[in-house]
FIKOLZA-1660 file (N, C-alpha, C; in steps of 0.1 Angstrom, whole numbers, plus 5000, padded with zeros to 4 digits):
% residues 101
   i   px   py   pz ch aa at
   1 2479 0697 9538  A  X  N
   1 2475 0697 9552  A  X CA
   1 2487 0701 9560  A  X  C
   2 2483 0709 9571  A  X  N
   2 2496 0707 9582  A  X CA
   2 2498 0698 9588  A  X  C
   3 2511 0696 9590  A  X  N
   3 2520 0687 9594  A  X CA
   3 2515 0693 9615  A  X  C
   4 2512 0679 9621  A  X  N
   4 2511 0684 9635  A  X CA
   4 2522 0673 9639  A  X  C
   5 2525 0681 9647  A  X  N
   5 2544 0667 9653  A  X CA
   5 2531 0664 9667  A  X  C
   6 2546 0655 9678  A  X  N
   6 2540 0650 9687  A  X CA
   6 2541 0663 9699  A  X  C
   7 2544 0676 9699  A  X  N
   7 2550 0686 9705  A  X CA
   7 2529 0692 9706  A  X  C
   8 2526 0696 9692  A  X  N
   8 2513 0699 9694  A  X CA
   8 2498 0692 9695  A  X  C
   9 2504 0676 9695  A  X  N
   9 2492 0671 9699  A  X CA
   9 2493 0667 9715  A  X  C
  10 2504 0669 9722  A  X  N
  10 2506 0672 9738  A  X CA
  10 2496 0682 9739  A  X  C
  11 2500 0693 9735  A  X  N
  11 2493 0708 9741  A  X CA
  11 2478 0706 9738  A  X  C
  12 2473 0700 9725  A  X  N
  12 2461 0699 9722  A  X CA
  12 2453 0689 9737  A  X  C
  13 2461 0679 9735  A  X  N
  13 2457 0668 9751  A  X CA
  13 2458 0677 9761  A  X  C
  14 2462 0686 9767  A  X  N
  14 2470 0694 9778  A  X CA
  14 2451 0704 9782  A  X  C
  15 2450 0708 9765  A  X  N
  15 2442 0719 9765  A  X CA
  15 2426 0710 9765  A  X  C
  16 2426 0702 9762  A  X  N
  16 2412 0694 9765  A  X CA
  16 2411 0689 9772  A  X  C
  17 2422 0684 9783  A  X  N
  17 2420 0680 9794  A  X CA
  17 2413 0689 9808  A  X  C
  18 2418 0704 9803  A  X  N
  18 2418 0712 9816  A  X CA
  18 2403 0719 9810  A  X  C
  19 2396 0720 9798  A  X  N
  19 2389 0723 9796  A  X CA
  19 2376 0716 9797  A  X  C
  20 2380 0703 9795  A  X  N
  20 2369 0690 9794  A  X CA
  20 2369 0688 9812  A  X  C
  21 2379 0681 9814  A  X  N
  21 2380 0672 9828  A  X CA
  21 2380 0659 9826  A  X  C
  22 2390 0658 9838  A  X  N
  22 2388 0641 9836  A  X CA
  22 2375 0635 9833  A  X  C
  23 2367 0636 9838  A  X  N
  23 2355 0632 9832  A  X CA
  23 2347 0625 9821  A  X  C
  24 2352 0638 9813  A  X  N
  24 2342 0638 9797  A  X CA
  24 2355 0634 9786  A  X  C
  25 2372 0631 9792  A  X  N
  25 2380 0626 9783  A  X CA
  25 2375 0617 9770  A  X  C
  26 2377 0608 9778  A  X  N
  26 2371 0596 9777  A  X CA
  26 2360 0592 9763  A  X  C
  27 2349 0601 9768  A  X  N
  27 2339 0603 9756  A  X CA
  27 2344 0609 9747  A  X  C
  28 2351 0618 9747  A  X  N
  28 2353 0629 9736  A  X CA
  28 2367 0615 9726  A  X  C
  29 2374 0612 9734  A  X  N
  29 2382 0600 9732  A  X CA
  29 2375 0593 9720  A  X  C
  30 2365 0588 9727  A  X  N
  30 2353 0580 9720  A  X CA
  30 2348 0585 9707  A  X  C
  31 2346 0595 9707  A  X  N
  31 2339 0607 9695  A  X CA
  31 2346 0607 9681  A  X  C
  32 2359 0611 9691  A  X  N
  32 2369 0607 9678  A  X CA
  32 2371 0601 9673  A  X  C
  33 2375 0586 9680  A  X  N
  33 2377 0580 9673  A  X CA
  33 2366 0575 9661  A  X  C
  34 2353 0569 9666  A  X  N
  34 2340 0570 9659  A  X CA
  34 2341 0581 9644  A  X  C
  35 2346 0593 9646  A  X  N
  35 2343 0603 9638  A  X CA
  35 2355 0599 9626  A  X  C
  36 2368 0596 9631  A  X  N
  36 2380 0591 9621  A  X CA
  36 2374 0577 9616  A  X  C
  37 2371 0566 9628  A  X  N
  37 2369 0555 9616  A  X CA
  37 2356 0557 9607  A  X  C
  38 2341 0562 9611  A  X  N
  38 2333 0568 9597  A  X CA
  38 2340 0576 9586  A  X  C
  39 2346 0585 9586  A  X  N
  39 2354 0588 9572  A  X CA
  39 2363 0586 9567  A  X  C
  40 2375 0574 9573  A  X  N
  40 2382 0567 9563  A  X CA
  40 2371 0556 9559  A  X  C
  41 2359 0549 9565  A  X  N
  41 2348 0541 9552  A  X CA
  41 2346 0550 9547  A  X  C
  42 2338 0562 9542  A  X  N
  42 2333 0569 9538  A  X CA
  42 2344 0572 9527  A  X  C
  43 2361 0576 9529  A  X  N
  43 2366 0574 9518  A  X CA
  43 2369 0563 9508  A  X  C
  44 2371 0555 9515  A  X  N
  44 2369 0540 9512  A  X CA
  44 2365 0537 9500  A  X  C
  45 2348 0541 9505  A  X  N
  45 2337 0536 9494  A  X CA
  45 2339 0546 9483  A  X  C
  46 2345 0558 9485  A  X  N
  46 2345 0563 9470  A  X CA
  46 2351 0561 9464  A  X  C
  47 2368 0558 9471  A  X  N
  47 2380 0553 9459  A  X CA
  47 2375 0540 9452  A  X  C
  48 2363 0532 9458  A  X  N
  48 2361 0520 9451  A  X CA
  48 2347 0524 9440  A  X  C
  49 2339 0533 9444  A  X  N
  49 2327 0537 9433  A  X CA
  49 2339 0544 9419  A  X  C
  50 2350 0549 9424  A  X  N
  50 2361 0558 9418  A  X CA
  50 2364 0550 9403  A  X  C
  51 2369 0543 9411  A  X  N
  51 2375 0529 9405  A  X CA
  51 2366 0522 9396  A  X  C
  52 2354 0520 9404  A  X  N
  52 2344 0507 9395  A  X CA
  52 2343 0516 9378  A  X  C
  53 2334 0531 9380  A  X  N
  53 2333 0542 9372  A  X CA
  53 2343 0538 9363  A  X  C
  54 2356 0544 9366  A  X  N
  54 2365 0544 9356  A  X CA
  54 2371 0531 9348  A  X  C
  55 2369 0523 9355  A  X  N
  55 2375 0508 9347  A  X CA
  55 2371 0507 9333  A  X  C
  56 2358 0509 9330  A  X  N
  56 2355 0511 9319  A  X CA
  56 2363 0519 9307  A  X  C
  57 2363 0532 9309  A  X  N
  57 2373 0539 9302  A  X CA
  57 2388 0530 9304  A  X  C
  58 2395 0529 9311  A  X  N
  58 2409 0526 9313  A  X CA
  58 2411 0512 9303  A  X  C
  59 2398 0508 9302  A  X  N
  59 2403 0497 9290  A  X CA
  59 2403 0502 9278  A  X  C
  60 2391 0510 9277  A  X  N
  60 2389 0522 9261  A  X CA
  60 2405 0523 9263  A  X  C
  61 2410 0529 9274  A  X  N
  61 2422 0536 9271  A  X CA
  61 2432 0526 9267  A  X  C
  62 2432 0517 9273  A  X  N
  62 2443 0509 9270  A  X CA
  62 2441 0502 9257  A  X  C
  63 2432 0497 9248  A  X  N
  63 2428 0496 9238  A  X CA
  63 2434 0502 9228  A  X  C
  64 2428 0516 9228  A  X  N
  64 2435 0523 9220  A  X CA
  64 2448 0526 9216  A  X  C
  65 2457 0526 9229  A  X  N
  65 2470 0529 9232  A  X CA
  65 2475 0517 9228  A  X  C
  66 2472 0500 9225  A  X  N
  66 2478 0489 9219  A  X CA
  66 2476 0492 9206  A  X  C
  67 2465 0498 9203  A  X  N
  67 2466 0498 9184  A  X CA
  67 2472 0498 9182  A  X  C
  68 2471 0519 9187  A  X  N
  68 2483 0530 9179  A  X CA
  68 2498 0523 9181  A  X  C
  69 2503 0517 9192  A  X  N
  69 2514 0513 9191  A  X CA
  69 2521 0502 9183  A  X  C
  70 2507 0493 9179  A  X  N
  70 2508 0481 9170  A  X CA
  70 2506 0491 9157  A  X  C
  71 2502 0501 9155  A  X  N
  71 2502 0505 9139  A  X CA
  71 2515 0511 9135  A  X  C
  72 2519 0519 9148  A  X  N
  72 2533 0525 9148  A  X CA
  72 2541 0514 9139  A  X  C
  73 2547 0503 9148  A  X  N
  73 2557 0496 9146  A  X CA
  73 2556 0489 9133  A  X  C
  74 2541 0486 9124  A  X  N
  74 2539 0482 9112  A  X CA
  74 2539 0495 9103  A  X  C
  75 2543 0504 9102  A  X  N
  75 2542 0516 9092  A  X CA
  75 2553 0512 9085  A  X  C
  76 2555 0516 9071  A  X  N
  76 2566 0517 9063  A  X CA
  76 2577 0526 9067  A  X  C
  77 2588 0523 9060  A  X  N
  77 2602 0532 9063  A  X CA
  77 2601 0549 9057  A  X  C
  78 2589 0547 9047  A  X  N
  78 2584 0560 9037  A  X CA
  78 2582 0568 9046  A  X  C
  79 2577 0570 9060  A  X  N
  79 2572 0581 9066  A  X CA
  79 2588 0588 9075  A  X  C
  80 2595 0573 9080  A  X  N
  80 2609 0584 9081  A  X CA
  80 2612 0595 9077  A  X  C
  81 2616 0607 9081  A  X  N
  81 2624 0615 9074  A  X CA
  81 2636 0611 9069  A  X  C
  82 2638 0617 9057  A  X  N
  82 2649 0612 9053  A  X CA
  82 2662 0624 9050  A  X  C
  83 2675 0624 9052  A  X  N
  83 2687 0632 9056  A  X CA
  83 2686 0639 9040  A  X  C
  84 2687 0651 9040  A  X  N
  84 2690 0661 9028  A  X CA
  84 2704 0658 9022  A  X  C
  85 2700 0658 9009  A  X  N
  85 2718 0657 9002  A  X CA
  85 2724 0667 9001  A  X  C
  86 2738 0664 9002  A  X  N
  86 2747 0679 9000  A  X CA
  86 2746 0682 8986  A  X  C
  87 2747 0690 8988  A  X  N
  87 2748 0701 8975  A  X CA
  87 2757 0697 8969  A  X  C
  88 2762 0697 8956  A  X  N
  88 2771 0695 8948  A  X CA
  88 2785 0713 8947  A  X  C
  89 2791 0718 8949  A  X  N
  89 2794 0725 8944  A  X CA
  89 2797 0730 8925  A  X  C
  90 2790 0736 8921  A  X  N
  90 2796 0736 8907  A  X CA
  90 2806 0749 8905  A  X  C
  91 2814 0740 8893  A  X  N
  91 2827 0750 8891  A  X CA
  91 2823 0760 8881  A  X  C
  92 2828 0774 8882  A  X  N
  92 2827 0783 8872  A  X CA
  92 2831 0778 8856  A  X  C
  93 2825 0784 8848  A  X  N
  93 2826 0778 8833  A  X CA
  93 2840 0784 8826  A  X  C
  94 2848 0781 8821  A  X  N
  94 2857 0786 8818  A  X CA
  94 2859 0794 8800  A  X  C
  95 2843 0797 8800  A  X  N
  95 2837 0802 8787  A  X CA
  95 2847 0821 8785  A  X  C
  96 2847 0821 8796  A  X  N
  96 2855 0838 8797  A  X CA
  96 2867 0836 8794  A  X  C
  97 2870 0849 8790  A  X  N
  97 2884 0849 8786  A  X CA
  97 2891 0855 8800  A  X  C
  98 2906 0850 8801  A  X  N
  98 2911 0856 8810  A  X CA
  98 2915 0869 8805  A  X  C
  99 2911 0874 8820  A  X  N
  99 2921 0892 8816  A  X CA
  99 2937 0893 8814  A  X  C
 100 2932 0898 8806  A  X  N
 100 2947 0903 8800  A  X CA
 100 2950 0895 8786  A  X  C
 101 2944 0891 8782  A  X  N
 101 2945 0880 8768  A  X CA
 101 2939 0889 8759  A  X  C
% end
């Protein structure tokens, strides 16, 4: 959403007033407000139907997520990987005769 500072909700008051009149401020005042507080209830009630809906899963979820973590920490050391050994170097056989013999 845009960001409105207090610079453009002057001009917005500025521009309803000379349009409206003193008069009909007032109401339209009224309107608004009325119109803001019906849809934060209206949001309201969904984050809580939102909510009710999902609680159900969120325990599935959480359920599952204590197993797996309780099966993790009981696994054997077997599934570790385990570090590769070094290589041994082996020495040439000394079956050859040296050159020049």
């Amino acid at each position: 959403m845009p960001d409105i500072g207090i610079l453009e909700l002057i001009l917005i008051g500025i521009v309803a007033f000379l349009v409206l009149g003193p008069e009909r401020m007032p109401e339209l005042i009224t309107q608004v407000g009325s119109t803001i507080r019906h849809a934060r209830r209206w949001m309201g009630e969904i984050k809580h139907q939102l909510h009710q809906e999902t609680e159900g899963l969120r325990n599935e979820v959480s359920e599952v997520k204590d197993a797996v973590s309780g099966g993790i920490s009981t696994m054997p050391d077997e599934t570790t990987p385990k570090k590769p050994r070094k290589k041994k170097k082996v020495k040439p056989a000394d079956d050859q005769p040296a050159q020049g013999e």
